[in-house]
N, C-alpha and C positions, 0 to 999 in steps of 0.2 A: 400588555393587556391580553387578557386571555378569556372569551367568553365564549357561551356553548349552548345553541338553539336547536328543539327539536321541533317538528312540525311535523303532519301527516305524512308521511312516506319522504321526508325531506329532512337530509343530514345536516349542516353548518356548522364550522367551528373555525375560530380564529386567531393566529400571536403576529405581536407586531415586537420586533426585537432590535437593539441597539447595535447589536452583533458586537463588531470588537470595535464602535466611534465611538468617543466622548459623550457624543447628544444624538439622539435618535430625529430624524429628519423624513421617516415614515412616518404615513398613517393610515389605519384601516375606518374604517366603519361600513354597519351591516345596519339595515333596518330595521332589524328589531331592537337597535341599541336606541331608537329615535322616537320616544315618547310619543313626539306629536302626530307620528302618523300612524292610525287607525287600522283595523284589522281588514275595516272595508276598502280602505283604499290600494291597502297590500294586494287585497282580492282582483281591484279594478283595476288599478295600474301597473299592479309588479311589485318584486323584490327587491332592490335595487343594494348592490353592493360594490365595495367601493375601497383601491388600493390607489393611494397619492405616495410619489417618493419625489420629496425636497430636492432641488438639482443642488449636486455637493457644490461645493467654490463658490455658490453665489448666495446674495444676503438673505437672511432669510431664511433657509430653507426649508423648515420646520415650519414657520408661520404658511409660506407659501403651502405647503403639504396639507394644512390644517383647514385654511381657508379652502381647497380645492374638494374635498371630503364632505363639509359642513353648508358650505354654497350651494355645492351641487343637490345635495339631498332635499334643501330647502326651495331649489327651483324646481326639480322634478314632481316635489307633492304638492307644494304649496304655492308656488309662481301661477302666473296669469300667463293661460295657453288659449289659442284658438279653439273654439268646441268643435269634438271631431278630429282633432291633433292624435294621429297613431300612439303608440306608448315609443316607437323608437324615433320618430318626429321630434314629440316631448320629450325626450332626451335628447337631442342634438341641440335642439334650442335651450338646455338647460344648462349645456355643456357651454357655449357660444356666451350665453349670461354670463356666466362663471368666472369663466379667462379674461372677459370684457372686467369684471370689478379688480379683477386682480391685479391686472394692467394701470389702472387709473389709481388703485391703491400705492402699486409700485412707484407710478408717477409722482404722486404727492411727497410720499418719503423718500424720493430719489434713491430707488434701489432696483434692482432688478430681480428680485424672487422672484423662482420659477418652480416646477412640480409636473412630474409626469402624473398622467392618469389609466389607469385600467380597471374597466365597470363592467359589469355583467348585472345586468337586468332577469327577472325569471318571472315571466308571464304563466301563470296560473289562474286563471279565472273558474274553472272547477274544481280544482284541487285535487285532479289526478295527476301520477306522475306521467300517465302513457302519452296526457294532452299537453305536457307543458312543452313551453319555447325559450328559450336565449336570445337577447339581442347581447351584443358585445362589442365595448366601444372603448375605445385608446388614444395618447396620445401621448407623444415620448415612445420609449422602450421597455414599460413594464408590460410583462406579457399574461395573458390567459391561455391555456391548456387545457383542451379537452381529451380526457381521457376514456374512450369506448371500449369497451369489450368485444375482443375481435380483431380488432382496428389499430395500425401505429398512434401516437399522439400526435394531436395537432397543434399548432398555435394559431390562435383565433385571431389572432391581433396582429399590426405590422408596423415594426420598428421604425421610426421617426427620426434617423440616424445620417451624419454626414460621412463622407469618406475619412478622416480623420475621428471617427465615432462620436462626435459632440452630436448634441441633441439639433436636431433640423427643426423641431417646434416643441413647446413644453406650454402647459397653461399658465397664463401672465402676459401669451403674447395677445396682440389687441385682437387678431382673431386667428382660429385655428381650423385645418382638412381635418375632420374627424373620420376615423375609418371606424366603419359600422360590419359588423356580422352578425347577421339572421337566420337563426336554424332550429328545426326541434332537438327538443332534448329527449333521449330515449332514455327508458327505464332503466334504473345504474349507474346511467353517466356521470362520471365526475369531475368538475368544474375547477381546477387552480386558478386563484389569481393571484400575484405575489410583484415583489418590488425586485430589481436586479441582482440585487443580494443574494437572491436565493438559485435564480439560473444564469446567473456570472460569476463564480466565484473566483477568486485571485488565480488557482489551482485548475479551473476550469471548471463551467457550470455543474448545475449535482444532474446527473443523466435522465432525461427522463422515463427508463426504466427504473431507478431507483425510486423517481417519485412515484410510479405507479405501482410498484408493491407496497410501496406505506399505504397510500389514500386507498389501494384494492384490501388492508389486512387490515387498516385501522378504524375505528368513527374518527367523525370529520375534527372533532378539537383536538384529540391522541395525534392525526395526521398530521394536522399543521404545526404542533410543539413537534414534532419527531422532523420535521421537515428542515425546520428555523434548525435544530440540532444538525442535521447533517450538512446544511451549508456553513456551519461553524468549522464543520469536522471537516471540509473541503479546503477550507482556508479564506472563504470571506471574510473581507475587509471592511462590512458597508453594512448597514443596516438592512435586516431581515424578516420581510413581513409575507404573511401566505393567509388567504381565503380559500376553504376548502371546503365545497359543495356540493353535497351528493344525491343524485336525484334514486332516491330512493329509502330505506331502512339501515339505520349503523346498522356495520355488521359484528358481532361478538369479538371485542379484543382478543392479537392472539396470547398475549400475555393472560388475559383470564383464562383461557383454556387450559392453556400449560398449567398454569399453576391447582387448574381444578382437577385437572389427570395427574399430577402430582401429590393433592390431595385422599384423590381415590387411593392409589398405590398406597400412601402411607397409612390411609386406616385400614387397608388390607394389612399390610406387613405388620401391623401394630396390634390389630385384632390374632393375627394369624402368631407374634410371638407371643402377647398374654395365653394362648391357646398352648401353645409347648410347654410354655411355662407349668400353668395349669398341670399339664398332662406328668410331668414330672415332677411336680410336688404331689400326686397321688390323686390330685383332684378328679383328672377326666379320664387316667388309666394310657396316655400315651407313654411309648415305653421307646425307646429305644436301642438296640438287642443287634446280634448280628445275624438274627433272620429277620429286625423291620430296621433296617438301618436309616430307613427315611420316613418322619412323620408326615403327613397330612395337615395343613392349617386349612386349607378349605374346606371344612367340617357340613354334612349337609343341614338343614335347617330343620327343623322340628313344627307343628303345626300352629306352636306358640308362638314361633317367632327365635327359642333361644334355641342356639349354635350346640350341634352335639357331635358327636367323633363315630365315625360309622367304626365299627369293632373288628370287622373286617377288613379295615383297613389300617387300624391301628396293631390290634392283636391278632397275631395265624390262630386258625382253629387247631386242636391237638386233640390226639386221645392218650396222652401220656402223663399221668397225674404227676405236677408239680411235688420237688420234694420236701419232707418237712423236715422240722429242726426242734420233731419234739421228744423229752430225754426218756421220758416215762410214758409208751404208749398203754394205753388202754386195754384190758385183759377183756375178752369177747368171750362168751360162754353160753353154750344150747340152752335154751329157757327149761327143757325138760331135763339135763344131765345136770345132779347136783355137783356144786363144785368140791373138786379132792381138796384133801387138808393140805394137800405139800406134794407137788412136783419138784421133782429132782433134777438137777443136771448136773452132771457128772463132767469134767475136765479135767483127763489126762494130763500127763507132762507132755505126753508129742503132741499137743497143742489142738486134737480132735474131738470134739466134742459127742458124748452120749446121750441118748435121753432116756429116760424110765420110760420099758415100756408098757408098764402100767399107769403110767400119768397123762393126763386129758393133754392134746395138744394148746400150745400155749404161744402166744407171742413171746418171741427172745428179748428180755430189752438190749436197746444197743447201752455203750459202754462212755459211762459219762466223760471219760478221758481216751481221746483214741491216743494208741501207741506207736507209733510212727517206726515204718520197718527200716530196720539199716540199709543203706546203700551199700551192695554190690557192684557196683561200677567202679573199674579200674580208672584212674583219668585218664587219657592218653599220652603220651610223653610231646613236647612240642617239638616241630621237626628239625632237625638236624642236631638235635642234641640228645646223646648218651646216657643210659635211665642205667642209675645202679643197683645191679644184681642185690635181689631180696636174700638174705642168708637163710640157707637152707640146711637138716642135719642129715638129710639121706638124699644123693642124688635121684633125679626123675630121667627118666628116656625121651627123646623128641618125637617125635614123626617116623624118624625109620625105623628104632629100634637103637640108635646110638646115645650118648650121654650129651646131655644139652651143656649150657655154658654154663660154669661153674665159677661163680666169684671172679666174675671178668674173663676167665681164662679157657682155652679149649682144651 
């Protein structure tokens, strides 16, 4: 069971799990799961919340667990109290009811069901969190945790436990020492109650610095599912149940965080590679060159709203006109010099060019097929290997004035 109350400055969430038994022999209930009792009397009397664990081995213990959750709630709002009964009085005597019908029920069916209890009470009569208070009452070894800010963890509650660890009293007996704890609750504080399950585990309780960074990171229904999970992951054997109460405002999951800075990033990068993209299919003129070898995606904004590419940071400024690739330029001519009938150009065999110098200067055009010059480059020979003498009809001289090598030979 998994449910999740918000109230003014006031977190609540809670699971009650099977863990790894057959049959679940927890139980929780919270008061706002409780129909019958009224806003106003939440106001007058309290919150009353409420962790039962069924004693394993004995009959019952499910039932016992169920009856101690559902009794209780129904003496605390709705039982016959003296007028003027405190709210932690009224609880004691609620308590006292409870184990008393348990008892006599047990008798009748000759069994012996038995069920720890762990309640926390949250006295709010203005609805501030700076005014509220805790009473905190037990019996068995399910415990309450107060976690402060500042502060180690406490446990509010005292274990009910014989030197061989059986339970010294459990509700069912005909009457039970209820231990009571009375204190403010400061703004923040957060309240665990939960069933052995979750701070015994077969491996060793889950530490209570781990429980204090989930209920410190999570709201309170995230906390208690993430809670039940990690006493799984400890090695619990036993059924696993947790009330987690935070006297104040959830605080932002961190998983939504993450995942919302992970969304930012991605519509950056997403924006920022449509944007390269763009720039190289011609669209926005990013260019990539070995004098801008890094484009820019964080493009500054425009007073529209749309995304533009500042130009100097995409394109260097020049003053060197770009070349063209056109075959036939344009003949230019003084608006007053009519133009001659025929310019001449004149080319030689020795490959120098004349011009008429009676002909108007004129653009040359270039030459639709360029002719690509011979290579002059000897290769080099690779090393250690002998390059054969080119045949020659007339010897040449070396360096000093001697005859160089000739057809391999000196």
């Amino acid at each position: 069971m998994s449910v999740k109350t918000f109230t003014r400055s006031f977190d609540i969430g809670s699971q009650c799990d099977k863990g790894r038994r057959p049959n679940n022999e927890d139980n929780v209930l919270r008061v706002e799961q409780r129909s019958q009792v009224t806003e106003a009397q939440r106001r007058s009397l309290g919150r009353l919340y409420i962790v039962a664990d069924g004693v394993g081995g004995n009959d019952n213990g499910e039932v016992a667990s169920d009856r101690v959750v559902n009794r209780l709630m129904h003496h605390y709002y709705e039982g016959e109290h003296p007028e003027g009964t405190s709210p932690a009085e009224r609880l004691q005597r609620s308590i006292q009811n409870t184990t008393r019908e348990i008892f006599e029920e047990s008798e009748r069916n000759n069994n012996n069901m038995r069920s720890t209890l762990a309640t926390a009470l949250i006295l709010d009569p203005e609805g501030a969190r700076a005014k509220r208070r805790v009473v905190v009452a037990n019996i068995g070894d399910s415990p309450v945790i107060l976690f402060r800010k500042g502060q180690p963890s406490r446990k509010l509650t005292q274990d009910h436990v014989k030197r061989d660890q059986s339970l010294a009293q459990a509700m069912g007996d005909e009457m039970v020492n209820v231990s009571i704890f009375n204190d403010q609750l400061l703004p923040d504080d957060v309240l665990v109650i939960c069933s052995d399950g979750l701070s015994d585990g077969v491996k060793g309780p889950v530490p209570p610095r781990d429980m204090e960074r989930v209920v410190r990171s999570l709201p309170a229904q995230a906390a208690s599912d993430e809670l039940v999970r990690q006493a799984k992951r400890v090695g619990s054997q036993d059924n696993i149940s947790a009330i987690v109460i935070r006297n104040g405002d959830s605080p932002p999951p961190t998983r939504m965080i993450v995942q919302s800075i992970i969304a930012v990033l991605a519509a950056l990068l997403l924006g920022g590679g449509a944007y390269v993209v763009f720039g190289l299919t011609g669209g926005g003129g990013g260019i990539i060159s070995p004098s801008n070898p890094i484009i820019s995606i964080f493009a500054p904004q425009q007073s529209n709203g749309n995304s533009q590419a500042a130009t100097s940071t995409i394109i260097p400024a020049t003053n060197t006109p770009s070349p063209t690739n056109t075959l036939q330029p344009s003949l230019t001519r003084h608006p007053e010099t009519p133009r001659p009938a025929e310019a001449t150009i004149a080319i030689p065999s020795s490959g120098s060019v004349t011009l008429d110098p009676t002909a108007t200067p004129t653009a040359i055009p270039e030459p639709l097929t360029a002719i690509p010059e011979p290579s002059t480059a000897i290769p080099e020979p690779p090393m250690n290997t002998r390059v054969p003498p080119m045949p020659t009809k007339k010897p040449h001289t070396g360096d000093n004035g001697g005859p160089a090598e000739d057809g391999g030979t000196k």
